[in-house]
C-alpha positions in Angstrom: 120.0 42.5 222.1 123.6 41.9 222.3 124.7 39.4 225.2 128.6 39.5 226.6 130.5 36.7 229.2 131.4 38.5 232.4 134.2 37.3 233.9 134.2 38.3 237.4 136.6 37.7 240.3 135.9 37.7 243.4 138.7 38.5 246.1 139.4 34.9 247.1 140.3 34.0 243.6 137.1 32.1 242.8 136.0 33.0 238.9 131.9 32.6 238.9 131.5 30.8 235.6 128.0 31.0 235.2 126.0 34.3 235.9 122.8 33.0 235.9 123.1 30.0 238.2 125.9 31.6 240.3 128.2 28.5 239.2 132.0 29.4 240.3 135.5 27.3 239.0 135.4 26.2 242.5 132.1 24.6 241.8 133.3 23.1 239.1 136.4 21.7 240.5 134.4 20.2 243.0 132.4 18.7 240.9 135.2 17.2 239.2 136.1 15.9 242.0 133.0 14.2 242.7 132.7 12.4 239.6 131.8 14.9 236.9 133.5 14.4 233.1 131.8 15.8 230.9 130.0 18.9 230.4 126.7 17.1 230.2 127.4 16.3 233.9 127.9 20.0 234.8 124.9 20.9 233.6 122.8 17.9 235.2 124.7 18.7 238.8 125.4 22.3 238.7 123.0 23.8 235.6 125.6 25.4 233.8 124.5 26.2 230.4 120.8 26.1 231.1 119.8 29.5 230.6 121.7 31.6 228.1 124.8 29.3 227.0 126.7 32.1 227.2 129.1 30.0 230.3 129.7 26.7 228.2 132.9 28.0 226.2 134.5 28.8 230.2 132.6 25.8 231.6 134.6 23.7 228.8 137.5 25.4 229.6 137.1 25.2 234.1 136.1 21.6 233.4 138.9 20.6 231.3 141.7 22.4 233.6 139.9 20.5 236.5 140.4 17.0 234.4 143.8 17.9 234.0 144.8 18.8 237.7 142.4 15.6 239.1 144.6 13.5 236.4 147.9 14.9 237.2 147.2 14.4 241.3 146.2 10.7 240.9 149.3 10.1 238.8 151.4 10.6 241.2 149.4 8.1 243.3 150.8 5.6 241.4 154.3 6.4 240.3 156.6 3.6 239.2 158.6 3.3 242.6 155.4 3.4 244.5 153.9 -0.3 242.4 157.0 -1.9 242.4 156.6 -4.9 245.1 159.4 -7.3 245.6 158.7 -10.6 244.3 
C-alpha cells in the first residue's frame, strides 16, 4: 500500500497539515504561539505525527516558519532605539 501527503487548501488560506488529526498551519501557529518549540511539542498538544507520520516533514516545515515569524515579531519588540534609556 502506497501512502501520499495531501496538501489541501481550504478557501481561507488555512493548509491542514495533518489528515488524520485534522491539524491546520493555523493550529500550528497557534501553538507556536502558546509555547510550542519543538516538534515533540506538536505532537503532545496537537497529535501531529501520531498516526501515519506522513505530516512531520510539513509539520517541521509549518513549525519552523512559525519560529521564524514569532522570532521576527518579538525582535522588533526590542529594537536598539526602543532599550536605549538616558542615563
Amino acid at each position: 500500500m502506497v501512502l501520499t501527503i495531501i496538501r489541501i487548501r481550504v478557501h481561507n488560506g488555512c493548509m491542514i497539515v495533518c489528515v488524520c488529526k485534522a491539524v491546520s498551519d493555523r493550529h500550528i501557529r497557534t501553538a507556536v504561539k502558546g509555547g510550542a518549540s519543538s516538534l515533540r511539542d506538536l505532537t503532545r498538544d496537537l497529535g501531529v505525527g501520531t498516526c501515519c507520520g506522513k505530516c512531520l516533514p510539513e509539520a517541521k516545515s509549518a513549525l519552523a516558519a512559525s519560529l521564524k515569524a514569532c522570532d521576527s515579531s518579538r525582535s522588533n519588540l526590542f529594537s536598539p532605539a526602543a532599550t536605549e534609556f538616558a542615563v
